[in-house]
N, C-alpha and C positions, 0 to 999 in steps of 0.2 A: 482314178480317172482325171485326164487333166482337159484345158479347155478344149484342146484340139477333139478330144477326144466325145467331151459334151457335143460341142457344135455339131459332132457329125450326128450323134444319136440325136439331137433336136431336129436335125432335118430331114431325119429320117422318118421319126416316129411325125414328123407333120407334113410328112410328103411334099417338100421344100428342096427343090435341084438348087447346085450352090451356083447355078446362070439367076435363077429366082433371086436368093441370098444376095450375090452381087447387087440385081437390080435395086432390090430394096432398099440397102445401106449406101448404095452410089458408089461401088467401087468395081475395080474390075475381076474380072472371072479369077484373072492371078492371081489377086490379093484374096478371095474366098478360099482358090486351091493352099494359100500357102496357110490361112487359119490351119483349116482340114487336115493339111498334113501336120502343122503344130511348127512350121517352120516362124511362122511370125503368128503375134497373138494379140488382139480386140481385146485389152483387157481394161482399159478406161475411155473417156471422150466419146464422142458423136456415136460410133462406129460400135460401141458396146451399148448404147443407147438404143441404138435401131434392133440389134441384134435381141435384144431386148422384147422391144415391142413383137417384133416378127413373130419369136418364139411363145411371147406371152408368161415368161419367167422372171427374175430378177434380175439384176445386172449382178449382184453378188454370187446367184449361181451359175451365170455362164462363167462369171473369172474366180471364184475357188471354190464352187461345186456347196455354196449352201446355200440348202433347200430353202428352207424360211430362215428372216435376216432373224438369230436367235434375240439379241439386242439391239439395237442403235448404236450403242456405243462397240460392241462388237463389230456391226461390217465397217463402221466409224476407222476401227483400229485396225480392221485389213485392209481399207483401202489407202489410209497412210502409207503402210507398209510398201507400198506400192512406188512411191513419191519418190521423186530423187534424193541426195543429201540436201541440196539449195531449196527445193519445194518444203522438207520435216519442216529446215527452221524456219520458211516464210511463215508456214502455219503455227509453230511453234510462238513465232511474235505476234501473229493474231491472236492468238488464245490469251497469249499474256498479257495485250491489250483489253483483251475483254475483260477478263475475271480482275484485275489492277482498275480498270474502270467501275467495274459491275461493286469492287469492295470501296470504293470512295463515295460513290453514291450511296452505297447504303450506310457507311460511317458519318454522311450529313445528313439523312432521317433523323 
């Protein structure tokens, strides 16, 4: 099942027309039809957020279909996946910052 494919059974099973959907998330009828068909896909930002709410599930399983986030560091490492090549390594130098930070402070304890 992919998300196109989720969205539609969420609005189904919560009797949510995707005129509704649009309204809710602020976009237009087209951009729900084009979820629904799976031609374009709400899989991060604002717009996966609402979807969200609406639905009353996670954001992890409207965009790869899991149920409860099993870890942290699991929807952690799917939603990277997600990232472009330039977004891995911003994150990549934050991280680096942190733990390069987080080990100097504690080598002057």
């Amino acid at each position: 099942m992919d998300v196109s494919d989720r969205l539609v059974a969420l609005a189904k099973a919560n009797s949510v027309t995707a005129k509704e959907v649009a309204q809710f998330c602020g976009v237009s009828n087209n951009t729900v039809s084009k979820w629904f068909l799976g031609t374009a896909t709400p899989t991060r930002g604002k717009n996966l957020e609402n979807l969200s709410k609406l639905f009353k599930v996670s954001q992890s399983y409207i965009a790869f279909g899991i149920a409860e986030s099993t870890t942290q560091e699991h929807v952690l490492s799917e939603k990277i996946k997600m990232l472009s090549t330039k977004e891995r390594s911003a994150i990549t130098e934050i991280v680096d910052c942190l733990i390069g930070g987080r080990s100097q402070i504690e080598s002057q304890e």
